[in-house]
C-alpha positions, 0 to 999 in steps of 0.5 A: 490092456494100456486101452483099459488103464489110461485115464488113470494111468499117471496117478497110479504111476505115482502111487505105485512109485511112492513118487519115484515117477517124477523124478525119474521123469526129470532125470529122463529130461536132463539125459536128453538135455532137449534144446530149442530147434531139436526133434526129439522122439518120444516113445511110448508117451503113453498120455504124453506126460513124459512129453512136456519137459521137451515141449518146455525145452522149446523142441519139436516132440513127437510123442508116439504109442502103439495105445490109441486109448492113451492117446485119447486121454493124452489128447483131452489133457494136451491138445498142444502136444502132436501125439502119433500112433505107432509100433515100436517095431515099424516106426512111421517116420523117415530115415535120421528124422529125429536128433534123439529118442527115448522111451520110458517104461515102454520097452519092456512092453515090445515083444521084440524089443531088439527090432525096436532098437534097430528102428530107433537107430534108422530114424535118429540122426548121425550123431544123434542120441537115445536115451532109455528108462525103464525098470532094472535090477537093484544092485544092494542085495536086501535092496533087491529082495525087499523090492521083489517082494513089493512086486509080487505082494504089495503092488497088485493089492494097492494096484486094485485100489488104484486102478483101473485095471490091476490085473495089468499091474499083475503083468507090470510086476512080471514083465519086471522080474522077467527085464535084463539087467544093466549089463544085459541091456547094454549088450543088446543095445551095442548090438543092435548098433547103438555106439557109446553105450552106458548106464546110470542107476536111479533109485539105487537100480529100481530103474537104469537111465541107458544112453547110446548114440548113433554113429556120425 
């Protein structure tokens, strides 16, 4: 399915989010607050766009994605970046590898999102940061009634407009409405070892920036 919407994938992004994207994209950057020297994980880069700003930063980013058809486009876009294939739930990288990871709008679309967690715990270092964005629950009521209904009825018309692929975008909305809340999320990330677990609303809860660290 991601094989299918690649090469307009970004742009789509930005319609979809009324340009919402890149700035919860900057948000993501300044959470995890990348410094020259640091390795920095970044899953689920998709074409490798969430991937720049810790370029930018003078960090080692290893953008990596279970989609080989969004690596290609990334590829053709961002030679300079070091995109890997890899599965969330068996990551390709050795023990405290990195000084931090994120995903974006990624973990949602593992099956077993809690196996994830755990690998991204082994391969962060002592000390060492994750950041998470992904699509949460609006926390004002006509907030989040408006925003379903732009889920269920707007999205997957304009999507077919868009898209490559708007039966995916389909999916996106379920995948959505079906994600844990704030606190829900929060709790499966203590659980699965993170320390130190908090969150911040962005665009009043339409999406939630998690932070968590691991143990020194």
């Amino acid at each position: 399915m991601f094989d299918d919407v690649a090469a307009k994938y970004d742009r789509t992004n930005d319609v979809l989010s009324l340009g919402q994207a890149r700035l919860w994209r900057r948000a993501v950057a300044d959470a995890v607050g990348a410094v020259a020297g640091q390795r920095i994980l970044d899953l689920g880069a998709g074409t490798g766009t969430s991937s720049l700003p810790f370029l930018e930063a003078g960090a080692d980013v290893v953008p990596c994605d279970f989609s080989i058809g969004m690596l290609t486009e990334g590829k053709g876009r961002h030679p300079e970046l070091a995109l890997t294939a890899g599965d969330a739930t068996r990551l390709p990288f050795a023990d405290e590898s990195f000084d931090a990871v994120t995903i974006s709008f990624a973990l949602r679309n593992v099956q077993e999102h809690e196996v994830a967690m755990r690998e991204m715990l082994r391969v962060t270092k002592p000390g060492g940061k994750l950041v998470i964005c992904e699509f949460s629950t609006p926390t004002w009521t006509p907030l989040r009634t408006v925003y379903t209904e732009y889920l269920m009825r707007a999205l997957p018309p304009v999507a077919t407009k868009v898209s490559s692929n708007p039966e995916a975008y389909v999916y996106l909305a379920e995948s959505i409405r079906a994600w844990p809340d704030q606190p829900a999320l929060a709790a499966e990330l203590q659980q699965a070892g993170w320390t130190k677990v908090a969150w911040r609303n962005l665009t009043g809860g339409i999406v939630a920036l998690h932070r968590g660290f691991k143990a020194p």
